[in-house]
MINUVO-158539 format. One record per residue (C-alpha): y, z, x; residue in three letters. Coordinates in nm, 3 decimals. Example, Ala and Ser with C-alpha at 12.3 -4.5 7.8 and 13.67 -1.06 7.14 Angstrom:
<sites>
-0.450,0.780,1.230,ALA
-0.106,0.714,1.367,SER
</sites>
This chain:
<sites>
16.385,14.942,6.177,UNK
16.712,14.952,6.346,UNK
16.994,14.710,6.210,UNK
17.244,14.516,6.454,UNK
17.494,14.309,6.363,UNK
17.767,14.159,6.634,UNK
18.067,14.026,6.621,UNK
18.369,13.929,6.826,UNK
18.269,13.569,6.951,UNK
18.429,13.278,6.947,UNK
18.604,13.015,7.174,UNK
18.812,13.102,7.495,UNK
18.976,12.920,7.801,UNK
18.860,12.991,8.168,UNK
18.981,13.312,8.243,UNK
19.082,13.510,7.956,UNK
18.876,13.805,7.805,UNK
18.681,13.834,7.473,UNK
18.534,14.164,7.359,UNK
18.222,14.202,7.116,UNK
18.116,14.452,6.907,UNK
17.772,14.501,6.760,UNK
17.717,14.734,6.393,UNK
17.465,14.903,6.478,UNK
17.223,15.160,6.244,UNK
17.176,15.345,6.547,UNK
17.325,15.321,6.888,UNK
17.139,15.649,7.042,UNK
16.889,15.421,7.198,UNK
16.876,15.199,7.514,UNK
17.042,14.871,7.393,UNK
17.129,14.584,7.601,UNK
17.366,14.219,7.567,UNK
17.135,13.970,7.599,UNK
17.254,13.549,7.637,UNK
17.092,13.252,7.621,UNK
17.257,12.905,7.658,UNK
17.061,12.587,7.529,UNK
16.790,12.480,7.759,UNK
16.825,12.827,7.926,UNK
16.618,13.156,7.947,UNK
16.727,13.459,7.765,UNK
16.947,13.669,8.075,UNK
17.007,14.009,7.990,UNK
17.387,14.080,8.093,UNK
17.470,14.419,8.031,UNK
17.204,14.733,7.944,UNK
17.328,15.076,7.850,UNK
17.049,15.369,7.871,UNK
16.990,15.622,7.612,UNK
17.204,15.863,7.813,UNK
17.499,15.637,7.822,UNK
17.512,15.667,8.118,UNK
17.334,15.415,8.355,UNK
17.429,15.069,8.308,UNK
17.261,14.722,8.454,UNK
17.449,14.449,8.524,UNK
17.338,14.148,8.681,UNK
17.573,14.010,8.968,UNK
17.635,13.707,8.747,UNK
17.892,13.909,8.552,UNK
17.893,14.208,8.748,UNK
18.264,14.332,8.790,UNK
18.342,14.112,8.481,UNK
18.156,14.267,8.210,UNK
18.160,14.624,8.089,UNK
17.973,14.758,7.804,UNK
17.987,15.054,7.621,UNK
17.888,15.275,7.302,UNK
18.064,15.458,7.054,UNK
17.795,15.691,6.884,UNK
18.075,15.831,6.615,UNK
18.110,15.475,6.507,UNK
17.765,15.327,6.569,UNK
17.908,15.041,6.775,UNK
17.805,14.879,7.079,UNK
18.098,14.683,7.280,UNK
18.063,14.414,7.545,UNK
18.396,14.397,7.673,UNK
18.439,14.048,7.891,UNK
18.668,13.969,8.113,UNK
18.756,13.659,8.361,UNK
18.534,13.450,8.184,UNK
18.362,13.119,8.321,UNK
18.238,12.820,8.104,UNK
17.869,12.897,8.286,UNK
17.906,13.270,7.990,UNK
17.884,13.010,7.724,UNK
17.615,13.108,7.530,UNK
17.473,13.284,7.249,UNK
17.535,13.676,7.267,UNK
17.260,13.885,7.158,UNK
17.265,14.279,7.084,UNK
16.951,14.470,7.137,UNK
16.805,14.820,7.156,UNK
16.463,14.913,7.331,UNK
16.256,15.148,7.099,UNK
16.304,15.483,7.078,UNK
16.016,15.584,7.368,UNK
16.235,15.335,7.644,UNK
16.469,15.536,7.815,UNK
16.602,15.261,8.050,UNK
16.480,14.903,8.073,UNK
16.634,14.583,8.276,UNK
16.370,14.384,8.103,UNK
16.439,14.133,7.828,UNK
16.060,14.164,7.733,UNK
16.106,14.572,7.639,UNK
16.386,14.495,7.356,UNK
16.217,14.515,7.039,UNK
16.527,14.490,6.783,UNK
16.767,14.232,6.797,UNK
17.106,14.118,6.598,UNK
17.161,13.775,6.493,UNK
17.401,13.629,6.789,UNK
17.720,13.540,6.838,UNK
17.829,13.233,6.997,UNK
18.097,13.220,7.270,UNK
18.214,12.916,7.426,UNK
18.424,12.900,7.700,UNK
18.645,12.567,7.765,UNK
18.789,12.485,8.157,UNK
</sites>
């Protein structure tokens, strides 16, 4: 069972930057940001492989977002910048299980924190 917590939400103006963090028991494995708004699918917004390596992000935040790992401190970062009221959502961390090397797919995340909630005013 792998343990994430995150952290680092909260309520921002068009514009400025916000940076999460996610505790997590173990950060070797391919773990992803994942957001949902109300009424709204789950949209995965950032994935970091195994490797650290190769990264996914969709072109909705693509040149915005930027996540990384620290595996000495077991923490996974989402680091957002220029944000948009349309990132208001609930922030998810996640990690695939152990056998996933890389996945894009919402569906292939098998562990997931409790959320944080970021709002973003105009």
């Amino acid at each position: 069972q792998v343990q994430l917590v995150e952290s680092g939400g909260g309520l921002a103006q068009a514009g400025a930057s916000l940076t999460l963090s996610c505790a997590a028991s173990d950060v070797s494995l391919t773990m992803a940001w994942i957001r949902q708004a109300p009424g709204k699918e789950r949209e995965l917004v950032a994935t970091i492989a195994m490797d650290g390596y190769s990264k996914y992000y969709p072109n909705s935040v693509k040149g915005r977002f930027t996540i990384s790992k620290d595996n000495a401190r077991n923490t996974l970062y989402l680091q957002m910048n220029s944000l948009k009221p349309e990132d208001s959502a609930v922030y998810y961390c996640a990690a695939a299980r152990p056998d996933i090397i890389y996945t894009t797919s919402v569906l292939e995340y098998t562990y997931w924190g409790q959320g944080t909630q970021v709002t973003v005013s105009s």
